[in-house]
Structures are given as structure tokens and as C-alpha cells.
MOPAC internal coordinates of N, CA, C and O (Angstrom, degrees):
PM7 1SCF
backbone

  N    0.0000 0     0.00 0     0.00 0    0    0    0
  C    1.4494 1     0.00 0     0.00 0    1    0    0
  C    1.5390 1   110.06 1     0.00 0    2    1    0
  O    1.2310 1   120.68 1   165.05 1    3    2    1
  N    0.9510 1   116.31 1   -14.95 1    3    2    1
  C    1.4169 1   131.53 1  -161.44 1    5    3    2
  C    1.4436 1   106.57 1   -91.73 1    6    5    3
  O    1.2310 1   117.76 1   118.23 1    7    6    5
  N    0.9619 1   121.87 1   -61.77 1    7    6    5
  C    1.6497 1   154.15 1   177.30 1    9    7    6
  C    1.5831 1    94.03 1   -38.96 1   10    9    7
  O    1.2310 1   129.19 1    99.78 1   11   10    9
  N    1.6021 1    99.89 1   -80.22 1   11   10    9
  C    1.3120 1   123.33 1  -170.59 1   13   11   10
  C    1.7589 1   114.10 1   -61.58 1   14   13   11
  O    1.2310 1   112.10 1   159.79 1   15   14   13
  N    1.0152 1   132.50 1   -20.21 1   15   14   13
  C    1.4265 1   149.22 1   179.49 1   17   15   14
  C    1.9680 1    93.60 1   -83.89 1   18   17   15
  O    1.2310 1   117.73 1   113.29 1   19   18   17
  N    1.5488 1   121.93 1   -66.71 1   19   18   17
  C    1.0274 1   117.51 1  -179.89 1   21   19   18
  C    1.4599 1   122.24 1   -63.79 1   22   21   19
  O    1.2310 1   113.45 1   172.10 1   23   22   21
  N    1.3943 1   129.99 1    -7.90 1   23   22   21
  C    1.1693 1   139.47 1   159.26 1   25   23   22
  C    1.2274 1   113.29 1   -63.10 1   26   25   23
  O    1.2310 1   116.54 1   118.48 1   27   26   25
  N    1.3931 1   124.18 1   -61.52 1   27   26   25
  C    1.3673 1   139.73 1  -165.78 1   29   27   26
  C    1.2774 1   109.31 1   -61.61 1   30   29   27
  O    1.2310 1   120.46 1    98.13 1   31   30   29
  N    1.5155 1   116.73 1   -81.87 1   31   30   29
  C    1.7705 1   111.51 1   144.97 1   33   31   30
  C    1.7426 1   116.50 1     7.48 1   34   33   31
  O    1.2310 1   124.00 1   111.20 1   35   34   33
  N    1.4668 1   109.93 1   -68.80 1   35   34   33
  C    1.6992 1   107.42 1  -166.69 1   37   35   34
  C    1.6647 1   101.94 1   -71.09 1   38   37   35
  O    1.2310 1   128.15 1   151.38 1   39   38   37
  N    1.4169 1   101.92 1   -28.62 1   39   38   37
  C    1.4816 1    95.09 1  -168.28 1   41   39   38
  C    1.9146 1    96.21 1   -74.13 1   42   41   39
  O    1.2310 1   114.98 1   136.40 1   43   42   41
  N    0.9877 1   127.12 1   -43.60 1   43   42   41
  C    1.2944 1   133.64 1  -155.98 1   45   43   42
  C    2.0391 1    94.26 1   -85.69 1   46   45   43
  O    1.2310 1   120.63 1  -177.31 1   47   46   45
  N    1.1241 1   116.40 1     2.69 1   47   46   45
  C    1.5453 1   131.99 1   165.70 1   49   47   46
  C    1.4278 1   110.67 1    72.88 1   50   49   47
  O    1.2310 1   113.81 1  -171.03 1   51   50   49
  N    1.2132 1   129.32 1     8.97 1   51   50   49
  C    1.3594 1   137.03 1   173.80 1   53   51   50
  C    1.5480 1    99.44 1   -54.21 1   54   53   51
  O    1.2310 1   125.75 1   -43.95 1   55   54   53
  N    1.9181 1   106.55 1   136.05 1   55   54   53
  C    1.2348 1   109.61 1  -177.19 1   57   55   54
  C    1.6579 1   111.56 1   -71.62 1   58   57   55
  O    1.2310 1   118.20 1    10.15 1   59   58   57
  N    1.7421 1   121.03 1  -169.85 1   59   58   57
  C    1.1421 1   118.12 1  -175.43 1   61   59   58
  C    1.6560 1   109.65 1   -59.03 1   62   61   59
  O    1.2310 1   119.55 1   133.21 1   63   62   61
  N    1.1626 1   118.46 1   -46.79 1   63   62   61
  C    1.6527 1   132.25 1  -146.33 1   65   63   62
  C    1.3754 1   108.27 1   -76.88 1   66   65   63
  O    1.2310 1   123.60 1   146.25 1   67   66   65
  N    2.0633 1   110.70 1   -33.75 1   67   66   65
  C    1.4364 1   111.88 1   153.64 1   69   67   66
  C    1.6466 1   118.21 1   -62.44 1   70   69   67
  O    1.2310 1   131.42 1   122.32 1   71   70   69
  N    1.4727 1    95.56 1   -57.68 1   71   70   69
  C    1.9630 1    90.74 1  -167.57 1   73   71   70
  C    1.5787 1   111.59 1   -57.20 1   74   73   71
  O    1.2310 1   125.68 1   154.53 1   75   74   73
  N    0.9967 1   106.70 1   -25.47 1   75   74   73
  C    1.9102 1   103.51 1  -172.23 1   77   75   74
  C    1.9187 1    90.80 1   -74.02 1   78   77   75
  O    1.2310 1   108.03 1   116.36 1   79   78   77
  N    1.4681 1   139.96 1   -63.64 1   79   78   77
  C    1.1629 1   138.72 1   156.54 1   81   79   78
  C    2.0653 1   112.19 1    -7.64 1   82   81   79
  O    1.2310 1   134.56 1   113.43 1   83   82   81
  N    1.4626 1    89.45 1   -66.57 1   83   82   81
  C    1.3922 1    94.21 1  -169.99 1   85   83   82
  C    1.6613 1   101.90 1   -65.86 1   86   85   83
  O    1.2310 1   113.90 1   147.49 1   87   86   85
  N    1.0213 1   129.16 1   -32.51 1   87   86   85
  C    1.7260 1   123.92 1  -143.28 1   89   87   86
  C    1.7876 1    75.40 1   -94.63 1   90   89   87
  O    1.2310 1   110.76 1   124.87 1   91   90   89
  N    0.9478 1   134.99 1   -55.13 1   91   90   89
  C    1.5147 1   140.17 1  -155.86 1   93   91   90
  C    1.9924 1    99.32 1   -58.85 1   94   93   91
  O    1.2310 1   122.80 1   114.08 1   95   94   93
  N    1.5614 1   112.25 1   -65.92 1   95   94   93
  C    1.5815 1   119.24 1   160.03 1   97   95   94
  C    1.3024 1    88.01 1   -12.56 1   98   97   95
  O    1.2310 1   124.43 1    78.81 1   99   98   97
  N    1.9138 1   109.10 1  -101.19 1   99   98   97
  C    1.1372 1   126.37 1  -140.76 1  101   99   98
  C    1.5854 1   116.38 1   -48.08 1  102  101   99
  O    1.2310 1   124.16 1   161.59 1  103  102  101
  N    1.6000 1   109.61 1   -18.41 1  103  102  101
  C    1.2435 1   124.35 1   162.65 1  105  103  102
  C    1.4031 1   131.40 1   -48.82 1  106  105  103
  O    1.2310 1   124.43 1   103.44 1  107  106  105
  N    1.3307 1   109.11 1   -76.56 1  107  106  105
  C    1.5929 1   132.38 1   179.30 1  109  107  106
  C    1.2386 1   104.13 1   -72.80 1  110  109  107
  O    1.2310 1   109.14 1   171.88 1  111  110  109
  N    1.3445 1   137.96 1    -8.12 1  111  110  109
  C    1.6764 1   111.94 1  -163.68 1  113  111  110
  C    1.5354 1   104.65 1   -66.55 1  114  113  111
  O    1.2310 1   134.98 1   -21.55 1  115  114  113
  N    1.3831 1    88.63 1   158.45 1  115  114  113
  C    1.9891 1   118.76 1   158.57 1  117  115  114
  C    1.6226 1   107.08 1    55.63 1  118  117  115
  O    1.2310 1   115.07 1  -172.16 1  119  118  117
  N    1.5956 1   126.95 1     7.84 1  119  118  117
  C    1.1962 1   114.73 1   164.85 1  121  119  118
  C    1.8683 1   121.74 1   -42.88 1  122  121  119
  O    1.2310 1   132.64 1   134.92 1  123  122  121
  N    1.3806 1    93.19 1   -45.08 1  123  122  121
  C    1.4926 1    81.79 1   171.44 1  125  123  122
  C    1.0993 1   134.71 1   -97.35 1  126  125  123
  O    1.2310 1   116.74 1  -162.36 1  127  126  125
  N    1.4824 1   123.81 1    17.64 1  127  126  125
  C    1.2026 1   138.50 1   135.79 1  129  127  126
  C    1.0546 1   140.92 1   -29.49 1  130  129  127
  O    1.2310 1   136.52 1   103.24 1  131  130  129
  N    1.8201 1    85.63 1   -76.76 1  131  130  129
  C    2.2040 1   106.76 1   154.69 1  133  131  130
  C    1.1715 1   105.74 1   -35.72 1  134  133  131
  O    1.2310 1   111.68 1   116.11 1  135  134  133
  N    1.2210 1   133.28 1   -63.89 1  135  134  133
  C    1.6291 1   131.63 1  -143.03 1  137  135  134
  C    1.8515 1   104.63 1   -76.99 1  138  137  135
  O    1.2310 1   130.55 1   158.63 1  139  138  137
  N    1.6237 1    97.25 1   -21.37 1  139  138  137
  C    1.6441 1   110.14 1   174.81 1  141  139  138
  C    1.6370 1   112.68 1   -64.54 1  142  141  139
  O    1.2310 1   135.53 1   131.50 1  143  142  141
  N    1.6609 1    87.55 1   -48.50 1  143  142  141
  C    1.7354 1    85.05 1  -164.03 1  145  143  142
  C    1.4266 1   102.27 1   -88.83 1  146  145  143
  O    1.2310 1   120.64 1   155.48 1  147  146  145
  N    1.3545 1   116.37 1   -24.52 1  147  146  145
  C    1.9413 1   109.95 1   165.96 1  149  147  146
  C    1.3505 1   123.92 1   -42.93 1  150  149  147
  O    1.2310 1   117.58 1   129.11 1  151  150  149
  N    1.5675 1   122.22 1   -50.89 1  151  150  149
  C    1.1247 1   132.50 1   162.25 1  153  151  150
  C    1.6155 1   122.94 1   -49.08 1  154  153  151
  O    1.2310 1   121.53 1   139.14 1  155  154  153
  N    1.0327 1   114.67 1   -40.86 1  155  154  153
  C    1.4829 1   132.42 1  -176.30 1  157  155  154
  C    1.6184 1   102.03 1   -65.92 1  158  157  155
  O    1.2310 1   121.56 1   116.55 1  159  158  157
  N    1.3783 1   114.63 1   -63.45 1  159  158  157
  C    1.2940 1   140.45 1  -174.72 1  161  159  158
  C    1.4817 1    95.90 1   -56.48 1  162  161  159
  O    1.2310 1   121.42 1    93.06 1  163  162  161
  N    1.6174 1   114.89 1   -86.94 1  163  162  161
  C    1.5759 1    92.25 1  -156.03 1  165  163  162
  C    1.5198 1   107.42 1  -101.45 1  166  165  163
  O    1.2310 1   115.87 1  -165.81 1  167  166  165
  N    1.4290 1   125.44 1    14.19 1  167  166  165
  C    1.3501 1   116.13 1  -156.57 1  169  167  166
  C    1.2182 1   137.57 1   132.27 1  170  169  167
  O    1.2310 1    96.85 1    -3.21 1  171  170  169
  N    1.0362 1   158.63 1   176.79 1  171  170  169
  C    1.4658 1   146.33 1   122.27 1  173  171  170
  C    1.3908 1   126.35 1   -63.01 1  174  173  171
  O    1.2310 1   118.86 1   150.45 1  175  174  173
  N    1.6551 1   119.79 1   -29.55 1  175  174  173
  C    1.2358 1   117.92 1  -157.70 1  177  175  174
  C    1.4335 1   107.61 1   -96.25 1  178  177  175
  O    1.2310 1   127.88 1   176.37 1  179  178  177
  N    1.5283 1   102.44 1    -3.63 1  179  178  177
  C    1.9243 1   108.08 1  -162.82 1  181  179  178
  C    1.2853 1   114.81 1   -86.81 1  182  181  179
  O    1.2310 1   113.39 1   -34.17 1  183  182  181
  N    1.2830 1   130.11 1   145.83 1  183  182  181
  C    1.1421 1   136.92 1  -172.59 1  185  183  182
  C    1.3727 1   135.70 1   -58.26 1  186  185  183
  O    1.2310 1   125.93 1   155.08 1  187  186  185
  N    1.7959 1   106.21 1   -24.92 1  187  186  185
  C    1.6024 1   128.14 1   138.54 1  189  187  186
  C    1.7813 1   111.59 1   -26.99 1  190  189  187
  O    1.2310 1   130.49 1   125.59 1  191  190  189
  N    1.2698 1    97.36 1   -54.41 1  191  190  189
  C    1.8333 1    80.40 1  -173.86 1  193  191  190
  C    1.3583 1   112.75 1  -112.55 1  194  193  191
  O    1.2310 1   122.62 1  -172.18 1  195  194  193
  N    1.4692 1   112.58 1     7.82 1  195  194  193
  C    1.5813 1    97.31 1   161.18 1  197  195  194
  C    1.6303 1    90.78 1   -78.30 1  198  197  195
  O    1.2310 1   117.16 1   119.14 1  199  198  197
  N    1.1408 1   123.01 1   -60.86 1  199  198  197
  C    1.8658 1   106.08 1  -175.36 1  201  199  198
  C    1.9290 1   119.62 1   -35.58 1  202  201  199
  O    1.2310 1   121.66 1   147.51 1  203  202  201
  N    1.5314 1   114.44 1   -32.49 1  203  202  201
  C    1.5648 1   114.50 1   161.53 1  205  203  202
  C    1.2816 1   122.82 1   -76.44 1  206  205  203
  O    1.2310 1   122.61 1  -161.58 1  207  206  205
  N    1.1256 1   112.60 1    18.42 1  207  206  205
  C    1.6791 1   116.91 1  -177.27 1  209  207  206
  C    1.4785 1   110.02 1  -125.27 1  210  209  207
  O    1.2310 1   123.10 1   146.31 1  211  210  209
  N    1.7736 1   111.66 1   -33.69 1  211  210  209
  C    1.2681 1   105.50 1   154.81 1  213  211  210
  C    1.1017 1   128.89 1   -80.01 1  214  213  211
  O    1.2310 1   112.23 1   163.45 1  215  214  213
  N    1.3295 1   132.26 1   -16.55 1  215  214  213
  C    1.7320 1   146.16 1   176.63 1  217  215  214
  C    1.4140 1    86.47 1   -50.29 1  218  217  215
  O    1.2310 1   106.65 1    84.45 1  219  218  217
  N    1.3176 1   142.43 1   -95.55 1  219  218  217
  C    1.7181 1   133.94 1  -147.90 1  221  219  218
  C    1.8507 1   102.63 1   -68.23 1  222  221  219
  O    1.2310 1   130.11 1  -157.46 1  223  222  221
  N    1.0251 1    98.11 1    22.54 1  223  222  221
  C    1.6877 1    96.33 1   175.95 1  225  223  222
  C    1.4941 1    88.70 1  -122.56 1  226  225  223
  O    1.2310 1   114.23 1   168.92 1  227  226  225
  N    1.2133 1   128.52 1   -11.08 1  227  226  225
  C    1.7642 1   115.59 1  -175.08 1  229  227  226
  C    1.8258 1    83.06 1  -100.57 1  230  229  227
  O    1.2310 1   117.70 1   130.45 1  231  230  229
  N    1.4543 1   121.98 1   -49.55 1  231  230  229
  C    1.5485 1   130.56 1  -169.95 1  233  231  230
  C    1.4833 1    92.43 1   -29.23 1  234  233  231
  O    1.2310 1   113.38 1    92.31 1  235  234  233
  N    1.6227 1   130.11 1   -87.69 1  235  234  233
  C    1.4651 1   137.48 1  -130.75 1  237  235  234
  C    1.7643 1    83.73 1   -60.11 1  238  237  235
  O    1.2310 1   114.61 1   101.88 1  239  238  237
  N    1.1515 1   127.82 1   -78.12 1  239  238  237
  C    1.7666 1   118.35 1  -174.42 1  241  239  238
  C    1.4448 1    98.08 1    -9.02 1  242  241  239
  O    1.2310 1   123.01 1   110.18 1  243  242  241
  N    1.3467 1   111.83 1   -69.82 1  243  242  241
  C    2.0410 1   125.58 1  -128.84 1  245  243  242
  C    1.9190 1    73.85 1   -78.71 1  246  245  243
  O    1.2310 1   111.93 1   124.24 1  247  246  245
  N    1.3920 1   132.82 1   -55.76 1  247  246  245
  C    1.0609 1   122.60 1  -172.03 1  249  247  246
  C    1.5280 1   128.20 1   -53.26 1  250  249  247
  O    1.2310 1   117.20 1   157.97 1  251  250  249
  N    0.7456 1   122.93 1   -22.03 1  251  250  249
  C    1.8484 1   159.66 1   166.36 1  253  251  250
  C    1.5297 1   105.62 1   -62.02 1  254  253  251
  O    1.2310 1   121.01 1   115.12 1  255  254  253
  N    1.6221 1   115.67 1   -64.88 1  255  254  253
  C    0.9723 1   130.26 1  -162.70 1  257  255  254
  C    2.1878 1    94.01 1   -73.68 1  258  257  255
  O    1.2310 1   124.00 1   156.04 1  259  258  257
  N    1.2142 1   109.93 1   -23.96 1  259  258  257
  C    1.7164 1   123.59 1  -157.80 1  261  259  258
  C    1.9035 1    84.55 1   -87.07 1  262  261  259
  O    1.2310 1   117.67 1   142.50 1  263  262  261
  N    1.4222 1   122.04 1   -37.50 1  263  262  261
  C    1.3252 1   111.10 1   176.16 1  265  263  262
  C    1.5200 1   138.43 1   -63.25 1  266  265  263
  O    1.2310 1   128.55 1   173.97 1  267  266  265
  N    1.6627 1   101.13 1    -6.03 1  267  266  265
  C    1.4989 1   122.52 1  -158.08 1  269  267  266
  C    1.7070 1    82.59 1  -107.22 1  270  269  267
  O    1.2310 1   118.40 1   131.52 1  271  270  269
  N    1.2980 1   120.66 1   -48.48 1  271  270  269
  C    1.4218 1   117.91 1   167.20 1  273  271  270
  C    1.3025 1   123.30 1   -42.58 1  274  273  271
  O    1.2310 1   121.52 1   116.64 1  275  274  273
  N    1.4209 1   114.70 1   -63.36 1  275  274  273
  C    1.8450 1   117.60 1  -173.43 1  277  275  274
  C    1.8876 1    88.02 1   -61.84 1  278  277  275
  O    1.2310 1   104.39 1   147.97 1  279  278  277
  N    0.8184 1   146.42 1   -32.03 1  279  278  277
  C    1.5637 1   129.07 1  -150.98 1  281  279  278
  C    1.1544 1    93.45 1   -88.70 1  282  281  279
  O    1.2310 1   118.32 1   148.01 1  283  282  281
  N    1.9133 1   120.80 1   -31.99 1  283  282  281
  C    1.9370 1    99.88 1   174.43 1  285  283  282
  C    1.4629 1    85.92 1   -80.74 1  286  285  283
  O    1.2310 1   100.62 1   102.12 1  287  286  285
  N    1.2947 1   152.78 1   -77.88 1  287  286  285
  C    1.4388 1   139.93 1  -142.71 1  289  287  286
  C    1.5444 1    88.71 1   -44.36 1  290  289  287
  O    1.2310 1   105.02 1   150.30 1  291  290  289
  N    1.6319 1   145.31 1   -29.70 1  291  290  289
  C    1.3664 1   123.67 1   178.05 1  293  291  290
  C    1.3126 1   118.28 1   -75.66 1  294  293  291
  O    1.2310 1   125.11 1   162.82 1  295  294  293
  N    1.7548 1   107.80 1   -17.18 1  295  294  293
  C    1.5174 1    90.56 1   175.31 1  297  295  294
  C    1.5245 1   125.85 1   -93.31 1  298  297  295
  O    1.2310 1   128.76 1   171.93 1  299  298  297
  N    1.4493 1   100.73 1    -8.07 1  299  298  297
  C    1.7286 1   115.00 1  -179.27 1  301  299  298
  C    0.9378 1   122.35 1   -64.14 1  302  301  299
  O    1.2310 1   123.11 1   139.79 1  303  302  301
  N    1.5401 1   111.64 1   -40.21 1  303  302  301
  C    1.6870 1   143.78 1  -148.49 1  305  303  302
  C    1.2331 1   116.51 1  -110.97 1  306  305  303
  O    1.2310 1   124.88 1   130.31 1  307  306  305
  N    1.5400 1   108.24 1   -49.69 1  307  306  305
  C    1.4694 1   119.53 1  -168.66 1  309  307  306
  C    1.7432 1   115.80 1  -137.15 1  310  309  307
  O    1.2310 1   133.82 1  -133.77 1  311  310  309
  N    1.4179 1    90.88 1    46.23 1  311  310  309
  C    1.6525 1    85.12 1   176.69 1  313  311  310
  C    1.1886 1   113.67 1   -91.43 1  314  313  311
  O    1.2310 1   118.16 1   141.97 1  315  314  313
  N    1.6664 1   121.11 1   -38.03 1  315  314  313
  C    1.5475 1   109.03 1   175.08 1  317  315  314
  C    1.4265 1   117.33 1   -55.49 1  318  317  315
  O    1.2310 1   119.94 1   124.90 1  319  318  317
  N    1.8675 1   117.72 1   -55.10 1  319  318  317
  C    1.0584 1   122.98 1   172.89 1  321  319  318
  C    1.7967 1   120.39 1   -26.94 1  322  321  319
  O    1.2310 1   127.70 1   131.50 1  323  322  321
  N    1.2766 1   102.78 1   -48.50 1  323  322  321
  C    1.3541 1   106.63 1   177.99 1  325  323  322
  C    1.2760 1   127.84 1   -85.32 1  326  325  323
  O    1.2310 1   135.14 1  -168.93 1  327  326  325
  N    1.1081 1    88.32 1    11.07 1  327  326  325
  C    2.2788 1   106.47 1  -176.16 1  329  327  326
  C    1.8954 1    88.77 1    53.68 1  330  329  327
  O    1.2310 1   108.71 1  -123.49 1  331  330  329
  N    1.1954 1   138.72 1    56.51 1  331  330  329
  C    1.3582 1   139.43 1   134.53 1  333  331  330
  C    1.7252 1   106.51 1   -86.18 1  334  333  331
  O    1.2310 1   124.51 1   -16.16 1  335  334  333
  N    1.5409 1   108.95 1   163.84 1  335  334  333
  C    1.4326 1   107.56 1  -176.60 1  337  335  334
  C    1.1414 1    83.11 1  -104.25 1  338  337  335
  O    1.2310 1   120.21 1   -16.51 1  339  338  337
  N    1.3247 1   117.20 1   163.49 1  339  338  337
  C    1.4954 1   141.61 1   160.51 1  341  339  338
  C    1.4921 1   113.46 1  -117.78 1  342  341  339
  O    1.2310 1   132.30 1   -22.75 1  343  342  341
  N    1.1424 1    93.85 1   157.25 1  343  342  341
  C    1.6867 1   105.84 1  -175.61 1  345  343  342
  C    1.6736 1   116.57 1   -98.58 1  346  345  343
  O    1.2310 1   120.10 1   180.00 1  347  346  345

């Protein structure tokens, strides 16, 4: 979602500071949503929402790991824009 959100963004010409905004949203949404309507749905005790309770404990890593991404898509994409040099 991430990938594909920050693609779209470049194609649609949005600068870095929007698309990294947009790609990150389209990232994180409604985790705690899931974990709302899991509970609702099957319970507290069911195995449905122990799996939504570990999901934002696997998220912060993968989100971390998604920041090291936008900074090369900033240097590929948007280094002149940003007065960075590129190689």
C-alpha cells in the first residue's frame, strides 16, 4: 500500500512532504478499528483479536522499516527538488 500510494502521488506530481503524508495515511489506516470490530465480532477471548492486538506490535517495526524507504524514494525522485545532490 505504501509503495503503490507513493507511486501514485509522484505520478499525480505531489511534492515529497505531501506524498510521504499520503503514502504513510494510506499505510496505517483503521488498525484500530480492526481491533474494535474483532472484539465486537468474536469476543475478547478469540483468537481473531489476539491476532489484532499483535498486528500494531508487528506495524511500529514495518513502519520504521517504511521510513528508510520514503528517504530513498526521496533521493531517487526528489533530490534536486529538495536541493539534495544525487548521485
Amino acid at each position: 500500500m505504501f509503495v503503490v500510494s507513493f507511486i501514485l502521488g509522484k505520478v499525480l506530481v505531489a511534492n515529497y512532504s505531501k506524498n510521504t503524508a499520503i503514502s504513510f495515511t494510506a499505510t496505517g489506516n483503521n488498525f484500530e478499528l480492526a481491533i474494535a470490530v474483532a472484539i465486537g465480532i468474536f469476543s475478547i477471548n478469540s483468537g481473531q483479536v489476539s491476532a489484532g492486538v499483535i498486528g500494531p506490535l508487528v506495524e511500529v517495526p514495518t513502519l520504521i522499516l517504511l521510513v528508510d524507504v520514503a528517504f530513498w524514494f526521496k533521493r531517487k525522485w526528489y533530490g534536486k527538488e529538495e536541493g539534495l545532490v544525487t548521485s
